[in-house]
N, C-alpha and C positions, 0 to 999 in steps of 0.2 A: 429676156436679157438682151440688151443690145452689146454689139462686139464693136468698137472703136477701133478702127486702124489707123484715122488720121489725126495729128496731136498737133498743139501750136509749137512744142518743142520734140525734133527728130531724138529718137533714143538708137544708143547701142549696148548692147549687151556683155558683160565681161563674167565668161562663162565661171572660171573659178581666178579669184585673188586672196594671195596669202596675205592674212596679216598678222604679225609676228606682235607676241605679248612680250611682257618684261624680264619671262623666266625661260624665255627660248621659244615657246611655245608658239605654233600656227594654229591659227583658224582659218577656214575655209570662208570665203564668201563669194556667194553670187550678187552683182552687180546691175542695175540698168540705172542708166546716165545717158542724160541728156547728150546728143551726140559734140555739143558747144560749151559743154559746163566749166572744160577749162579756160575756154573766155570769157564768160560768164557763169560765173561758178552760181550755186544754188545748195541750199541746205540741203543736209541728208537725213534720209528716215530709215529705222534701223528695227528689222523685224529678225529676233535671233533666239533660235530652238535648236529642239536638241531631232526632229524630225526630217535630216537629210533631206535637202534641198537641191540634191544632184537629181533624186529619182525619186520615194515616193509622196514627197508633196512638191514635186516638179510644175502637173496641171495645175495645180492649185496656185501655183504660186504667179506663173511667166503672165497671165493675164492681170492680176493687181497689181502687180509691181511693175509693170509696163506702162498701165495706166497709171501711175501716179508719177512713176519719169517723163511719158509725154506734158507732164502738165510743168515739168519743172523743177523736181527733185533726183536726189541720188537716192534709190530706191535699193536701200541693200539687206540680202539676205544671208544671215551667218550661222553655221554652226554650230552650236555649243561643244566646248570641250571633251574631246571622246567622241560627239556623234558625228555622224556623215564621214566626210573627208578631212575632220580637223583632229591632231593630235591627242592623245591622251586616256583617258578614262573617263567615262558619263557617271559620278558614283554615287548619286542622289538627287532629289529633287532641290532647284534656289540654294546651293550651298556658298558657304563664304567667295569660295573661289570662282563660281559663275557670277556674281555680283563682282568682282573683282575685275575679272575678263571683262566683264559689258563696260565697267568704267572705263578700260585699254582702249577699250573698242572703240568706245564714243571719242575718247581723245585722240585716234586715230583719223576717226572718220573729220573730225574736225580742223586739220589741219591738213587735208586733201588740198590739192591745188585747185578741184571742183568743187568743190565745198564753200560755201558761205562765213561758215563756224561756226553755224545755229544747226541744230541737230534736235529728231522727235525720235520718237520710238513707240511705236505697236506693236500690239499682238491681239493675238485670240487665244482663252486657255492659257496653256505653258506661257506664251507670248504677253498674254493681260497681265499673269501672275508678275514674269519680271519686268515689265514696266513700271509697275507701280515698286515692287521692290528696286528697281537702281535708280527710281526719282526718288525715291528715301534719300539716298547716298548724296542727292544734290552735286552730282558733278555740273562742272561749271557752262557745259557747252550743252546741257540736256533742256528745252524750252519748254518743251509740253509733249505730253504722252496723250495716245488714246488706248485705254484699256478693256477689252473684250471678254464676259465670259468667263471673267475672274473674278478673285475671291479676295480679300483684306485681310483675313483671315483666316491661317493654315488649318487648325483645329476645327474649329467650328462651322467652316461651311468650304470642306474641298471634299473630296472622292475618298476619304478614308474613314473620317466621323462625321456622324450628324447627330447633333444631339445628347453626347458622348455614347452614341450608340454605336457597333462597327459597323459600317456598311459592306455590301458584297461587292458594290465599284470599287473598295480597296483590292481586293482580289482582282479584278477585273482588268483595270488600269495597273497593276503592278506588273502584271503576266506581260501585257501590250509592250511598258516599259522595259521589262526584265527582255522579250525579244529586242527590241527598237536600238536598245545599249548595247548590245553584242553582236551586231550583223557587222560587214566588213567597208572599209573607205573602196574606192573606184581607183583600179591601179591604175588608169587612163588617168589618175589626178594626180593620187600619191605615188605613181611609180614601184618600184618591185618590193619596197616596204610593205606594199600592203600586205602581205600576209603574217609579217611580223607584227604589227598595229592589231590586226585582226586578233592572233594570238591574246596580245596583253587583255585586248576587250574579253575576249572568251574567258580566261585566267581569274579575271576579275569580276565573273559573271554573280549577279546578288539576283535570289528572290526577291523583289521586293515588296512584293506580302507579307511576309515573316516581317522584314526589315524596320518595317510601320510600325506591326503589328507591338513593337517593345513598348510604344508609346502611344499609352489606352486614354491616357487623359494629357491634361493641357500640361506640358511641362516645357523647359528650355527648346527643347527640341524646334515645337513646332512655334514658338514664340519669336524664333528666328526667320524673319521674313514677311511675319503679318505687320504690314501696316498699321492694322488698328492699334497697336499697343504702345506709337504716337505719329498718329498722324499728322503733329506739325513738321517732323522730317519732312514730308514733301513738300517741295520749295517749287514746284514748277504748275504751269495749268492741266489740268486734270480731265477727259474726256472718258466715264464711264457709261458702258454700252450693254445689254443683256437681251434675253428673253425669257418671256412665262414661261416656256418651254423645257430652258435650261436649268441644269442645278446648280447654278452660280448668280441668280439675278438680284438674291439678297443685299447682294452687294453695295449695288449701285445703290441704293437710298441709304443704307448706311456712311459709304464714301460724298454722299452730300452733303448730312448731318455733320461727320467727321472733320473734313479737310475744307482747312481756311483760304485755301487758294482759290483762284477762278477754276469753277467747276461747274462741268453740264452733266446730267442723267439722260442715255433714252434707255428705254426698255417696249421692246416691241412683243408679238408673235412667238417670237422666232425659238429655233431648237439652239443645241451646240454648233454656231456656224454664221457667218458673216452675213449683216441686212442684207445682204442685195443677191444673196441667192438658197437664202433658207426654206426648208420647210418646218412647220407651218408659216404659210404667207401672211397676209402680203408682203412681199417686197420692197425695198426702196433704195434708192441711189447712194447708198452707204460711202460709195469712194468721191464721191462730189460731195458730198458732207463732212467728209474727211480733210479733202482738198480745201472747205472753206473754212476750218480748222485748225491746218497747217498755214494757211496764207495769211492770218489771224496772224496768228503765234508765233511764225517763222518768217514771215515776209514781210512783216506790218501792215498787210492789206486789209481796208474794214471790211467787212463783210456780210458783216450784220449781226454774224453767228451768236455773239454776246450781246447783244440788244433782246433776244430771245425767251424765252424763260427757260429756269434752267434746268427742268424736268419734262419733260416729252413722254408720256406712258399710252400703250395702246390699250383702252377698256375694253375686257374683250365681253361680247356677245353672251347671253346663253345658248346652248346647241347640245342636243345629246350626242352622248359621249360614243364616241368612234374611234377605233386605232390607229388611225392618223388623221389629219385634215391637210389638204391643200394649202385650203385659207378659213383662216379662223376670224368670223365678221366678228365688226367690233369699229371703233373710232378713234380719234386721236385726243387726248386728253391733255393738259397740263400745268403745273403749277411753279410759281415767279419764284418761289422758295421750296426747298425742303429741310426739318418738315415743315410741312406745309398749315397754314393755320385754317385753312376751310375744311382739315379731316376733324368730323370731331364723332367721338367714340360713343358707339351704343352697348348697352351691356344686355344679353340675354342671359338667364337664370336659366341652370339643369333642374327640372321639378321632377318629383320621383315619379310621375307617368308618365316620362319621356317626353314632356315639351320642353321647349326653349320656350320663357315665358317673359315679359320685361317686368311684369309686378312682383310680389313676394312669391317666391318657392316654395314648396314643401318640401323637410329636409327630411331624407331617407338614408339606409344604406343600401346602396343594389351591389349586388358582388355580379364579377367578370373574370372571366378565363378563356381566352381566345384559343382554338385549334391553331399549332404552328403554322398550318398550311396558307394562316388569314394574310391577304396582300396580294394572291395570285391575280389582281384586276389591279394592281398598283401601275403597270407598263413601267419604263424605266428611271431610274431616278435622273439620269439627264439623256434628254430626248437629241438624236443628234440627225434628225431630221426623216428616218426611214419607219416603213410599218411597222404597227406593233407595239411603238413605241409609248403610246401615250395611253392613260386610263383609263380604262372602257367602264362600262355598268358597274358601276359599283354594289348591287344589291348583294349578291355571293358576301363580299366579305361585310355590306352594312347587318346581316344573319350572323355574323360571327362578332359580334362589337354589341355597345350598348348604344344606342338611337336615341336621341333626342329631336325631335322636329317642332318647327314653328308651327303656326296656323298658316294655313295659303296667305299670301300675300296680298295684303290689297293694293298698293301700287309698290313700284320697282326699287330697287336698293340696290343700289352700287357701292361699291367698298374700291378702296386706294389703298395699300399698303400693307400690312402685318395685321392677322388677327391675331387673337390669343385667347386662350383656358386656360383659369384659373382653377388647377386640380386642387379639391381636397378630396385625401386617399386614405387608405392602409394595407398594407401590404403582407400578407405571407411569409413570405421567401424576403433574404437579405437582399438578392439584387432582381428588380423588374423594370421593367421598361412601361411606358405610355404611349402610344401612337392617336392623336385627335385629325382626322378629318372634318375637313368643312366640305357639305357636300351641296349642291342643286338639283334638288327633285321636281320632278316633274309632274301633272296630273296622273299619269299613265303608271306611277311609280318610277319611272327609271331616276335612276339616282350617278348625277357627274359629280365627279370629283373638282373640286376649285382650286383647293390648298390641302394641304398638310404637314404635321410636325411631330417630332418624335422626339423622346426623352427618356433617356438611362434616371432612372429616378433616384440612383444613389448621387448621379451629378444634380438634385433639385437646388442646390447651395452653389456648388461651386463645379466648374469642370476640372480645377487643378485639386484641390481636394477631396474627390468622392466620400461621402459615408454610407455604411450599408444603413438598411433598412431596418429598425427594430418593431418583431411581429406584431402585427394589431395595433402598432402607435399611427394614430392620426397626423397626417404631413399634410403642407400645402408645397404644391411647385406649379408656376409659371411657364408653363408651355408656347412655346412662340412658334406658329406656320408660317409657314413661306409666303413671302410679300407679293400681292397679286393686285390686278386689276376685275372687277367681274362687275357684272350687272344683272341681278336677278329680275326676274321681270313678275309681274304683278298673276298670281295664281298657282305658282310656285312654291314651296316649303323649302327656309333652311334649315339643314339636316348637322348637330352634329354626331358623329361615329367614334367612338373611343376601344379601344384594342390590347391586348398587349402582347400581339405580333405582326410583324410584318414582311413575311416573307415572298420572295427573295430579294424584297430590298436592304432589308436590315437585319443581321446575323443573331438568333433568337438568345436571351436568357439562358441560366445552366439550366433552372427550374422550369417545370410549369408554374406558373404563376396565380394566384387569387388575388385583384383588388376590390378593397370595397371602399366605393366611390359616392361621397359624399353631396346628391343632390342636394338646391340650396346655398348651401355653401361656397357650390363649384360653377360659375361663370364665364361665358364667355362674352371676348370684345370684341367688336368689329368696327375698322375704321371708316366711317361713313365720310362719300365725297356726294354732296348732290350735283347733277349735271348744273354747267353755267354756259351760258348764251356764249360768250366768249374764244368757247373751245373749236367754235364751228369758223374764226378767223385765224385760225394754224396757218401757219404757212406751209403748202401742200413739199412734200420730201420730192426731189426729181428722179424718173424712172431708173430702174437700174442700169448702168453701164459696165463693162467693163473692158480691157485691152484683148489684144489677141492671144489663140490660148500656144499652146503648146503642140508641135506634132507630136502625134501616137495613132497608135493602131491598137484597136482592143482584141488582144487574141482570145480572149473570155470575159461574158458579160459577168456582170458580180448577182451574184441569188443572195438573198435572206431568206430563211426559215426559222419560224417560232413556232413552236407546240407544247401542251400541257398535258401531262398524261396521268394518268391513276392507274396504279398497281390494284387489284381487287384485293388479292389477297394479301400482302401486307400492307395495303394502307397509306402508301407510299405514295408522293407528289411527285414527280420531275417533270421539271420545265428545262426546257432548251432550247436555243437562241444558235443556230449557225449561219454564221457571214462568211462567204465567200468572196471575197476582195472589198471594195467601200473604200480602199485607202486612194483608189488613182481612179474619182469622178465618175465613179458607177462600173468600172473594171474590175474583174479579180486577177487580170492578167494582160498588161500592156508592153507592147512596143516604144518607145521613144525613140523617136527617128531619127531625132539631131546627136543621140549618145550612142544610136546601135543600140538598147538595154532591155530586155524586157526583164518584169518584177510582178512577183504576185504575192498576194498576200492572204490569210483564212483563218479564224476566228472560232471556236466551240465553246460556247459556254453550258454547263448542266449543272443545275442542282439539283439537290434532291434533300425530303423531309417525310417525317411520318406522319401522322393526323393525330399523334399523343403526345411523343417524345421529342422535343427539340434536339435532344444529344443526338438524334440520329440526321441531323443534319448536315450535309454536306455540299461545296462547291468547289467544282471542276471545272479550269479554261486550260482547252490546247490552243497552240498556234502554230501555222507554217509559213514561214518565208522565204523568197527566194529571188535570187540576182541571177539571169543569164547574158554573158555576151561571148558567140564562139565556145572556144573550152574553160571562158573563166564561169562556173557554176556553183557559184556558194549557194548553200542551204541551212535552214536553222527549222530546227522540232524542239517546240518546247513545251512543258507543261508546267502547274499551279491547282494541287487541292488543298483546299481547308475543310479540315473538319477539327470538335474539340470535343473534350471530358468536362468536366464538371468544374475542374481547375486548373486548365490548360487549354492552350489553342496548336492543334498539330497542325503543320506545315510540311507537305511534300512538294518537292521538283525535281523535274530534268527537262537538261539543257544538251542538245544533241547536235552538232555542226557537221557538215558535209562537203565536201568538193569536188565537183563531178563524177558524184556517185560513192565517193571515198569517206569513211567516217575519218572524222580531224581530231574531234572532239567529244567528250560524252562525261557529264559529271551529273551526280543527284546529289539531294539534298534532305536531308529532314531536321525541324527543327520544332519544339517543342517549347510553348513561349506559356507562362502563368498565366491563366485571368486575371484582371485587374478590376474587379466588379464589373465588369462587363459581359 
């Protein structure tokens, strides 16, 4: 990564600026502007979360947003509602009233005396999410977004369901949240308020696991904020960005199919985290790409950007499977449209002796019943760039699944996009689940994982209306994996792996489960792209850059450790995942120089499961956070389990506040929510 200190336009920095909405209310923002932009004013870019922008995405922040004010923008960083240093209550995820605020915002920002009156908006995650949610709104000064990392869709493809399955990132991400909403604003900002602001936060403190948890399937709830449900709201140009990596990349080719505007796709490598300094690599010049995007759109400068095509995908490599990679080989791919009319679909056949075969099947019944514990080689369902995190061998649970495998391959088969199996089933139990891997075997047997997709099979119809399962009735359901790039190479086996558990990605059934799966009948499709001569005249991405960072001092480096353990005697899985900081660029405990601040931050994830019983499942995240400057020392402990019955999902927390050393605060919670077929 190259560090940029000299720009064609000098920046200064405006550490916090209030700006005041229409019902009183302040938001905090950090600012870099061109140090002339009020005589030559220039559009503003509007990157606005709810993750405190005083301190801990401080690093993260002062080098992009520097660098994209040296080039000629007002680069601003705001807090949402309730978080950081800006007034109020954080009380949910994209609620009316955050979209509301961002509209303020933008009409603010665009009537700045630096300001142009053409205005974009990013983000990554939280940030992709409301991007595309306030281009819905079509306010009038919003030109084009680039959206990172996010999803179109709240239900179906964010950190709570997949597949109308639950996931344990809803636990995960809600614990993160349920801390992040309740820590305290910087009395150096807000002044001797802060402890009163602080108060209301704590007061108002939500699990928000449980809080999700009320809405198991697709109803108003989560219907508010997905894009997809009309993508002609958005009236602006469109920049969706992803990686294989992440568990948001589905997006992007849906958002291309979807939205009638000028619209580009890339999807790279990459984990949860910005092209230009993720892992898995390679890397590339994300904020120059961004810059020829905004100069586009906001300056009128051609650039070329849309001359392009408007899908960029990296096909990645075969390589056996390892818990992380550097860099994931592979090349640059891409197509003038999406979809695109050079994928065209092959279908392979489940035959009842475990081939994938393309002629006629033999139709069988095979019955399956996965051990709960099947998934422990799954790694995480969004990679956010650290060990551990991605698939290993998948043989362990391809022994607990039913296999189908190709014949070796005689030359290579690359695949673009979304495969799919077509399940016909029958089911036991009223509610089960399906989990199908697509895997890449090797001569040696080892067996990587490509893709995969999961299905509450009571949502086979619909996710807003589930129906249970009537015993021994014959169903078909449509199973969709995760949209990928691959290239199998010629000697190889495609393997598919079908399951009905997947733990601890996916929170198991009440039941154990029997399906009996109907070889023959049950197909899968792969969307085949053959390589074209074409691909290899890309135009090459420029190396990564970016601005200068942030002073700090790291008073502790950040650890991760992962481990899997078996209890002999009962039977017992637990996996555990602890992080020690990760929040401030590889610290668990930094100084900030320019604020006087240190902040640390720590992470526990356990679950646990038996090798019979799904009900004995459980998941457990703590966390510890903490602000020191002098005698001001807040602290927050908090916790999140789930566990359930057969017709209920329990919910415990506490939420514990401290101030140099002094308890403030201390509430629990339990809350007891119905299964909804799930």
């Amino acid at each position: 990564m190259k560090t940029v200190t000299e720009f064609p336009r000098a920046v200064r920095i405006i550490e916090n600026e209030w700006i005041a909405l229409p019902d009183g209310t302040r938001l905090a923002a950090r600012i870099w502007l061109p140090q002339d932009a009020t005589e030559r004013p220039v559009p503003a870019l509007l990157e606005y979360l709810p993750y405190r922008k005083r301190d801990f995405m401080r690093s993260r922040d002062g080098p992009m947003h520097h660098y994209l004010a040296g080039h000629g923008y007002a680069s601003v960083r705001v807090d949402i509602r309730g978080a950081g240093d800006s007034d109020g209550v954080t009380g949910d995820e994209y609620t009316a009233t955050e979209h509301r605020d961002a509209i303020a915002v933008i009409e603010w920002l665009a009537t700045r005396p630096w300001c142009s009156g053409a205005v974009g908006m990013f983000g990554i995650s939280w940030g992709g999410f409301n991007s595309l949610q306030v281009a819905a709104h079509a306010p009038d000064a919003l030109k084009a977004i680039i959206t990172l990392c996010a999803a179109d869709d709240r239900y179906a493809d964010d950190a709570h369901y997949m597949g109308g399955c639950l996931l344990n990132e809803n636990l995960i991400w809600g614990t993160s949240f349920f801390m992040y909403s309740a820590l305290p604003p910087d009395p150096q900002v807000v002044g001797d308020r802060w402890r009163a602001m602080w108060r209301e936060r704590l007061d108002n403190a939500k699990p928000f696991p449980a809080h999700w948890l009320r809405h198991q399937k697709r109803d108003d709830y989560w219907r508010h904020g997905s894009v997809c449900e009309d993508y002609a709201a958005v009236r602006c140009p469109v920049y969706a960005i992803g990686g294989w990596a992440d568990g948001y990349s589905n997006a992007v080719p849906r958002l291309l199919a979807g939205l009638e505007v000028p619209r580009k796709g890339l999807i790279g490598p990459w984990s949860h985290s910005f092209p230009h300094n993720s892992v898995p690599g390679p890397t590339i010049g994300f904020l120059q790409e961004a810059l020829r995007w905004w100069d586009h759109w906001l300056k009128g400068i051609d650039t070329g950007i849309m001359d392009e095509p408007m899908l960029r995908a990296w096909m990645q490599d075969s390589i056996p499977p390892q818990p992380q990679y550097d860099i994931r080989p592979g090349r640059w791919v891409a197509e003038a449209i999406w979809p695109s009319p050079h994928i065209t679909p092959r279908t392979l056949a489940l035959d009842a002796g475990g081939f994938l075969v393309e002629d006629r099947a033999s139709e069988n019944r095979l019955e399956l019943q996965s051990p709960p514990v099947t998934g422990v080689a799954a790694g995480a369902w969004c990679a956010f760039g650290s060990d551990g995190e991605m698939p290993i061998d998948q043989r362990a649970d391809d022994g607990r699944s039913l296999v189908f495998d190709s014949e070796p391959l005689t030359e290579p088969v690359e695949i673009l996009g979304a495969p799919s199996l077509r399940l016909v089933f029958d089911s036991d139990r009223p509610v089960a689940q399906a989990i199908v891997r697509l895997n890449d075997v090797f001569p040696d047997g080892t067996s990587a994982r490509v893709t995969y997709g999961v299905l509450n099979l009571t949502h086979r119809s619909s996710h807003a209306h589930p129906e249970p399962l009537a015993p021994a009735r014959r169903c078909e359901a449509l199973i969709k994996l995760n949209d990928v790039a691959h290239a199998f190479p010629a000697g190889n086996r495609i393997r598919v792996a079908i399951s009905t558990a997947y733990w601890p990605v996916v929170w198991p059934s009440p039941e154990a489960v029997t399906l009996g799966v109907y070889t023959g009948a049950s197909v899968l499709t792969l969307p085949l792209r053959p390589p074209r001569a074409d691909d290899a005249a890309l135009r090459s991405f420029d190396a990564p850059e970016e601005g200068p960072g942030e002073p700090t001092n790291v008073l502790r480096p950040s650890t991760l450790r992962r481990t899997i353990e078996r209890d002999v005697p009962s039977g017992d899985v637990v996996y555990r995942i602890f992080r020690d900081g990760g929040e401030f660029d590889g610290a668990a405990w930094v100084h900030f120089d320019e604020i006087d601040l240190d902040a640390g931050f720590a992470l526990l994830q356990r679950y646990r499961i038996g090798e019979s019983d799904p009900l004995s499942a459980r998941g457990e995240i703590t966390a510890h956070a903490l602000l020191r400057r002098g005698d001001w020392r807040p602290e927050l402990r908090g916790s999140v389990e789930l566990r359930a019955a057969r017709d209920a999902f329990i919910v415990t927390a506490r939420l514990t506040a401290t101030e140099g050393g002094r308890e403030v605060f201390t509430r629990a919670w339990e809350e007891i929510i119905p299964r909804d077929l799930v």
